[in-house]
C-alpha positions in Angstrom: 8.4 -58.4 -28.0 9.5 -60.8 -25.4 7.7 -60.3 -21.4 10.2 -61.6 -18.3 8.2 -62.3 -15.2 10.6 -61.1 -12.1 9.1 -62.4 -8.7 10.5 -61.8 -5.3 10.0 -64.7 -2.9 8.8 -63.5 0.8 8.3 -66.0 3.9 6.1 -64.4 6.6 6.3 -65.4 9.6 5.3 -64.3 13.1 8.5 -63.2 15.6 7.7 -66.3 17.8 7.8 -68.9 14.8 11.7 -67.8 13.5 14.7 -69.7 15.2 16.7 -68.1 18.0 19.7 -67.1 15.9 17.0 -64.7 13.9 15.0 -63.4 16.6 18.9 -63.1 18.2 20.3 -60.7 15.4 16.3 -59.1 14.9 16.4 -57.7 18.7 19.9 -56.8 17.9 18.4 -54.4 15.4 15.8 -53.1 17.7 18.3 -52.5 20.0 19.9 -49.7 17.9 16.8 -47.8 16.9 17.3 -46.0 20.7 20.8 -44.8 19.1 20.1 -43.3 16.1 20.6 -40.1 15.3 17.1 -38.9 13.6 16.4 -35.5 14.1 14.9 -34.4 11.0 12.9 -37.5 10.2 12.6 -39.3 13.7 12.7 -42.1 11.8 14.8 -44.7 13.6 16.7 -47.5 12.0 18.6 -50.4 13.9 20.8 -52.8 11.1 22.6 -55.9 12.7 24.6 -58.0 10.3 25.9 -61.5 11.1 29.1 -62.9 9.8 29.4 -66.7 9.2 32.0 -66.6 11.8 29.1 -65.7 14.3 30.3 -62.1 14.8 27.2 -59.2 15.2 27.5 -56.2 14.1 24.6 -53.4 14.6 23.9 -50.2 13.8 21.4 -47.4 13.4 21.3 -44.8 10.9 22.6 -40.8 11.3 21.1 -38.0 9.7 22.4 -34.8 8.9 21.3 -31.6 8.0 22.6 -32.3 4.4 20.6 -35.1 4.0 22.5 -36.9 1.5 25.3 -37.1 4.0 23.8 -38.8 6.5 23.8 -43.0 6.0 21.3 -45.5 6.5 21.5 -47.9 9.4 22.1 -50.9 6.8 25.4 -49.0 5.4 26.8 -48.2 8.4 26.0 -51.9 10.0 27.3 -53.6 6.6 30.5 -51.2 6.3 31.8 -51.6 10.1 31.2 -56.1 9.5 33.2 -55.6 6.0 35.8 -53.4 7.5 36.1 -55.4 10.9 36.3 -58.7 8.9 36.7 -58.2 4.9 37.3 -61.6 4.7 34.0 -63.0 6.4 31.3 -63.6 4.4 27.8 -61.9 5.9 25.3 -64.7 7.1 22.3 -62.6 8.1 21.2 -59.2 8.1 18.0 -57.5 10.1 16.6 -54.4 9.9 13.7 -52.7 12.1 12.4 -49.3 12.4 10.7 -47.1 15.3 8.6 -43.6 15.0 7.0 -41.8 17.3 7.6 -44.0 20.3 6.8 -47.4 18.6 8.2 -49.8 16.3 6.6 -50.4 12.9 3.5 -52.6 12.4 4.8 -53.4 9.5 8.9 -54.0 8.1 10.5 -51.9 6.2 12.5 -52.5 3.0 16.1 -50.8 2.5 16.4 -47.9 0.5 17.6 -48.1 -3.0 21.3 -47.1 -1.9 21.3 -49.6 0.5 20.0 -53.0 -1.5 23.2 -51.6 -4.0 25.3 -51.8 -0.9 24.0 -55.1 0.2 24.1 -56.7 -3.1 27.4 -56.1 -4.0 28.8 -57.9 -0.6 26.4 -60.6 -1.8 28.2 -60.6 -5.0 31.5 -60.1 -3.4 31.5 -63.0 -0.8 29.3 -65.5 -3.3 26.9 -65.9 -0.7 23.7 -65.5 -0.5 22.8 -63.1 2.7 19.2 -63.7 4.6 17.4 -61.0 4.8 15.1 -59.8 8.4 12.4 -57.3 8.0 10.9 -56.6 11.4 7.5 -55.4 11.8 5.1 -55.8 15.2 2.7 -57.4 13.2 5.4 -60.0 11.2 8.5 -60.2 9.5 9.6 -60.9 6.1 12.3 -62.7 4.9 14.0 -62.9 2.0 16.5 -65.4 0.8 19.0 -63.5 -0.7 19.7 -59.4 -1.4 19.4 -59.9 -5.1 15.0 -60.7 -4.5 15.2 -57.2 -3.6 16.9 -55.6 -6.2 15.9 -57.9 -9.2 17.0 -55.7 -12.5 20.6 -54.6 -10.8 23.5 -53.1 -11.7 26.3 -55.4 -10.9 30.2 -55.8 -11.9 29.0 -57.9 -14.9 27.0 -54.7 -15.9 30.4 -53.4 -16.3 31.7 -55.7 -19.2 32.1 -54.2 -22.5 
């Protein structure tokens, strides 16, 4: 039997102590939480993507009664940015999250759908894309998509 050790690498930092670019594209994010449409969770979601040509994008997530038709804020930040600019590589992305009046203490992580999403326009562009998890209390971030979805399924999963 052989044992792999698979670590993700998280900086914490407090909002204050991240460079004006990240705490730029983070209120981006919080921004968007007031436009989501979240119903049936009230559970709101603000996404803001940066391109390396310095374009934002931001978005917030939409429910629908048939929950799996809805989208995440993530997707729908990440799909305008590629279908805007499909050329661009993505720089940055942040993500933040409000219920019941307040955002959360703590970040939150994208959903399994969404890390898939992410990585592949990692994969796609070659680049690695920072990662922004705002929370009141800190924010996380991660280097690159692919600490957050470690064992993935990518186009080399497709070889024969």
């Amino acid at each position: 039997m052989i044992k792999k050790t698979i670590e993700t690498n998280v900086s914490i930092y407090n909002f204050e102590e991240l460079d004006e670019s990240q705490k730029r594209l983070i209120n981006k994010a919080k921004e968007q939480v007031n436009k989501a449409y979240a119903p049936y969770s009230e559970f709101h979601v603000g996404a803001a993507v940066e391109l390396e040509n310095g374009e934002i994008f931001a978005a917030s997530n939409q429910e629908n009664s048939a929950y799996p038709s809805g989208l995440c804020a993530e997707r729908v930040a990440m799909f305008f940015a590629n279908a805007q600019y499909p050329d661009i590589p993505v720089r940055m992305l942040a993500i933040a999250a409000l219920t019941s009046g307040s955002f959360l203490a703590e970040p939150i992580t994208p959903c399994g759908s969404c890390r898939q999403v992410l990585l592949e326009t990692e994969m796609r562009f070659e680049k690695n894309i920072k990662v922004l998890l705002y929370g009141t209390n800190h924010v996380f971030e991660i280097d690159n998509v692919k600490q957050l979805l470690t064992l993935c399924f990518e186009k080399n999963s497709l070889n024969r």
